[in-house]
C-alpha positions as CSV (number, residue, x, y, z in Angstrom):
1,X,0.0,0.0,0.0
2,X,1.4,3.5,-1.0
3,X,1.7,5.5,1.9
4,X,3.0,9.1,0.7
5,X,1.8,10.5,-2.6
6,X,3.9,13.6,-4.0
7,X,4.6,15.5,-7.3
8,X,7.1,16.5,-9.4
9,X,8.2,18.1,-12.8
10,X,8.8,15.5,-15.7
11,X,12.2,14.1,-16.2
12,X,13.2,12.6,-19.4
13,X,14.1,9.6,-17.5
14,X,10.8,9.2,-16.6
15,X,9.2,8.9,-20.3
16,X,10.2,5.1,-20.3
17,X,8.2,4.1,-17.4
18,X,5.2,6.7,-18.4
19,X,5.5,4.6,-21.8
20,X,5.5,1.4,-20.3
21,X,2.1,2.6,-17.7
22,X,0.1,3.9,-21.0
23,X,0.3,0.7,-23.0
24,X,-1.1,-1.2,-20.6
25,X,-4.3,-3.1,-22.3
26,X,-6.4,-2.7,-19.2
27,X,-5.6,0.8,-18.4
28,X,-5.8,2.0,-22.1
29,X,-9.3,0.3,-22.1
30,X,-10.4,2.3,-19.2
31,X,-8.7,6.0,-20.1
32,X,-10.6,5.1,-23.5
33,X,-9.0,8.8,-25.4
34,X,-5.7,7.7,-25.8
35,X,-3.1,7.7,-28.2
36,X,-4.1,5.7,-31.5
37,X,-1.4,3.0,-30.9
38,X,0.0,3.0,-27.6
39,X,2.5,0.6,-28.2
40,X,4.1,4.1,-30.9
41,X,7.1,4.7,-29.6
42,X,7.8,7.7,-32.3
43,X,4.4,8.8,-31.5
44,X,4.7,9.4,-27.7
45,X,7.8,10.8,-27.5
46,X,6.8,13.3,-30.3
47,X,3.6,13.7,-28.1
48,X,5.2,14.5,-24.8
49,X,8.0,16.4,-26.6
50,X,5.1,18.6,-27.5
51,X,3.2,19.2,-24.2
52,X,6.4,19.6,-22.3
53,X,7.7,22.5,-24.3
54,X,4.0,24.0,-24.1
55,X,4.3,27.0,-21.4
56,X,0.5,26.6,-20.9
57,X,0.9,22.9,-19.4
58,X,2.1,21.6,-16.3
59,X,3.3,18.2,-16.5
60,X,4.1,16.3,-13.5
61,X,5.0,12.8,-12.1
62,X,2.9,11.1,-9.4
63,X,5.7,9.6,-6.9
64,X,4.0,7.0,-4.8
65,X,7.0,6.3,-1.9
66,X,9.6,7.8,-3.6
67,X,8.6,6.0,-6.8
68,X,7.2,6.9,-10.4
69,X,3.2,5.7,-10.5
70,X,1.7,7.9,-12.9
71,X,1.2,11.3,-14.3
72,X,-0.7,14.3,-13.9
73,X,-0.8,17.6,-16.1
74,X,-3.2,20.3,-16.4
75,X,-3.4,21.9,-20.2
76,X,-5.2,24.8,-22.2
77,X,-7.6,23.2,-24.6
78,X,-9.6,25.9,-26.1
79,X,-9.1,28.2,-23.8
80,X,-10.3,26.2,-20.7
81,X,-7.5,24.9,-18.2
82,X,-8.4,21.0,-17.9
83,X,-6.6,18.2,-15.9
84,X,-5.9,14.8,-16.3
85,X,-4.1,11.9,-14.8
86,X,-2.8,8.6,-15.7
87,X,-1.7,5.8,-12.8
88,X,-0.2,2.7,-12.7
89,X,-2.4,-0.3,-12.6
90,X,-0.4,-1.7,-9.7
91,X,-1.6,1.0,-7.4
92,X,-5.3,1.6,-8.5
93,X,-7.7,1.4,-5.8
94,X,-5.0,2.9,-3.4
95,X,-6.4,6.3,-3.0
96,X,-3.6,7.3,-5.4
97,X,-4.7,9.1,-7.8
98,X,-7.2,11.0,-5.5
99,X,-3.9,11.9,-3.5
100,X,-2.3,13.1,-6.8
101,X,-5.4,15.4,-7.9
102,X,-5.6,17.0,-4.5
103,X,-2.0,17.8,-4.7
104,X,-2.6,19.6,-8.3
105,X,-5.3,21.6,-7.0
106,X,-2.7,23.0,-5.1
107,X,-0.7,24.3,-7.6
108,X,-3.2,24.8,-10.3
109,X,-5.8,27.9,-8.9
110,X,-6.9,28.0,-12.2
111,X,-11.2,27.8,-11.6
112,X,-13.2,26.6,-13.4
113,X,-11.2,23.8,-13.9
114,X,-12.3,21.0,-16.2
115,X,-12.3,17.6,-16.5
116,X,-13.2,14.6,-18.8
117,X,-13.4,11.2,-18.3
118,X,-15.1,7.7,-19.9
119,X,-18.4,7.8,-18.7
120,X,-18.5,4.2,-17.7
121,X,-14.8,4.7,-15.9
122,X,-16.9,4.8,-12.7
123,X,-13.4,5.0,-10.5
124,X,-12.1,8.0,-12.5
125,X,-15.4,9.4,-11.9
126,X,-15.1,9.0,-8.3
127,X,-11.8,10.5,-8.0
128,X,-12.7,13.6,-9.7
129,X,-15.9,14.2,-7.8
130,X,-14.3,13.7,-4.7
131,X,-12.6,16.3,-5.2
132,X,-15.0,18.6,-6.0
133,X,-15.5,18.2,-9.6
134,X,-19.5,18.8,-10.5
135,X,-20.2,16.9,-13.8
136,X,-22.0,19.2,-16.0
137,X,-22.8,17.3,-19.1
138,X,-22.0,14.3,-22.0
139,X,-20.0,14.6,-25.2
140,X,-19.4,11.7,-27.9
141,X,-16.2,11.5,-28.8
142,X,-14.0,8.7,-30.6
143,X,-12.2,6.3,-28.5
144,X,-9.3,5.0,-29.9
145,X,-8.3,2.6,-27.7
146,X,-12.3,1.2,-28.1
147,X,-11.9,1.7,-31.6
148,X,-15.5,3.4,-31.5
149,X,-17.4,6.8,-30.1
150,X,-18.2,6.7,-26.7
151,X,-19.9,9.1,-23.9
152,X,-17.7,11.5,-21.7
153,X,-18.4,13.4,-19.2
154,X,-17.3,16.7,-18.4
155,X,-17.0,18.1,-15.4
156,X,-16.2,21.6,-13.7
157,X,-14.6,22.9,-10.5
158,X,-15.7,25.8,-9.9
């Protein structure tokens, strides 16, 4: 069980463990709006080569114990600041991720602050209304990892 849950900036050692985490069948399945092969190595480090040089994202790592878990970032995207998170299978369901988000919310005083998630990614959903995220509506969008369009929700801290 992960006992302290902390942040910090992106290191490019880190990109080979983020890789590994977002080609995880399971996890990809769940996310649902990911990257159109995750197993594109080209592709993701053109990707994170991209949002790391953007001066409107913050992109961090989530350290569970002193070790890389997942990652957390919040981005412009038409003009709305929005979050979002990814975390190591091998830790879900230990208050992780919840941990993590709290910890942005720090840092990012941004409001509102949106969100999106799978609407049927009912743990997601939980960790974002914990902390305080009101959804707001539905959008169809196309899932690549489900290879079809699927409902989102959006959702708002105000």
């Amino acid at each position: 069980m992960i006992s302290e849950v902390a942040l910090r900036g992106v290191e490019d050692a880190d990109l080979d463990i983020l890789f590994e985490f977002m080609r995880d069948p399971e996890a990809v399945r769940m996310a649902a709006f990911t990257a159109e092969d995750p197993d594109d190595r080209e592709a993701f480090d053109a990707h994170w080569r991209k949002i790391r040089g953007n001066p409107e994202t913050l992109n961090q790592v989530i350290l569970g114990d002193g070790v890389v878990v997942g990652s957390i970032a919040s981005f412009v995207m038409e003009g709305d600041t929005e979050i979002t998170y990814w975390v190591d299978r091998a830790v879900w369901g230990q208050g992780v991720a919840g941990r993590a988000v709290a910890l942005l919310l720090g840092q990012v005083t941004v409001r509102p602050l949106h969100a999106r998630v799978a609407s049927d990614n009912a743990a997601s959903m939980r960790v974002l209304t914990r902390a305080g995220f009101k959804p707001v509506g539905t959008d169809i969008g196309y899932a690549a990892a489900r290879k079809s369009e699927i409902e989102e929700t959006i959702l708002i801290l105000s």
